[in-house]
C-alpha positions, 0 to 999 in steps of 0.5 A: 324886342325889348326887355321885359325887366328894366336892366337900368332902374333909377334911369329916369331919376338919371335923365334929369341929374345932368341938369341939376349937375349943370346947375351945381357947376354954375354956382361952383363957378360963382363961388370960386369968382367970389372967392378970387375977390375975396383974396384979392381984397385981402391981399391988398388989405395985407400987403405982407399976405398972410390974410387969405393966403390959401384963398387962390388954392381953395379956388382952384379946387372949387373949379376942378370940383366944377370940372368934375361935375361937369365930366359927370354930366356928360358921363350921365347924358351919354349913360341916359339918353340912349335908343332902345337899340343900343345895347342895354348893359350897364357898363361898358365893353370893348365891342370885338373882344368883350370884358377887355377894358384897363382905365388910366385916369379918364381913358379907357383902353382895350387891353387886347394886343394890337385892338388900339381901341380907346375912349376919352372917358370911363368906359369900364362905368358909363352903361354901354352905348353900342349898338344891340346886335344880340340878345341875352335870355334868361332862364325866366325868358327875359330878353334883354338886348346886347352889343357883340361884346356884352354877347361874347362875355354872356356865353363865356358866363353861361347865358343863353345868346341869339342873334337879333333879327331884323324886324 
């Protein structure tokens, strides 16, 4: 069953930002070329280089901004380009203990004793990539469909659960 509200709005604007973020990399790359030549030249202008001497740093920033654009894009591909049966909760779980997850950097760890789950980017903000294995219902019968996790954190605040059922 799918959900009769849509729990993710601005999702098909989403779907093409990787791209656009692709295209910012590429010129982000072509900028942080153009700055190295610039330095280069610069340094052999002035010899003693005080010319351009925060150039190569400036560079180095322009390519970890692509970086990061980068890591966006991906963030953004796996957010946008999930199946209906995937859970459809923005953000996401570990998938046995629920609302457990600490971030350090780009790695998201379950904080629970002896899980030992963990993730190589920022689970805690990406919507949920589990599969949907309940659905939650609200008071005015919107379904929306749910990984365990997202299930167990719903009964702890209140909402009403069930199982999905195979069709």
């Amino acid at each position: 069953m799918t959900s009769t509200r849509d729990p993710e709005p601005g999702r098909t604007a989403a779907m093409s930002a990787p791209a656009e973020l692709h295209g910012l990399v590429a010129r982000a790359n072509d900028l942080a070329a153009a700055v190295d030549t610039l330095a280069g030249e610069l340094s052999r202008a002035d010899p003693k280089g005080r010319a351009g001497s925060r150039l190569p740093n400036a560079a180095g920033l322009i390519r970890q901004a692509a970086l990061e654009l980068t890591e966006s894009a991906a963030e953004l591909t796996r957010a946008t380009h999930r199946p209906v049966t995937f859970c459809r909760m923005g953000w996401g779980v570990c998938p046995e203990h629920g609302s457990t997850l600490i971030a350090m950097g780009t790695v998201t760890r379950c904080a629970v004793f002896g899980c030992g789950r963990t993730w190589e980017y920022k689970r805690e903000v990406v919507p949920c990539a589990e599969l949907a294995t309940h659905r939650i219902v609200d008071a005015d019968g919107g379904q929306t469909p749910v990984c365990g996790g997202h299930a167990a954190f719903a009964c702890d605040s209140g909402g009403y659960v069930e199982p999905l059922t195979p069709s």
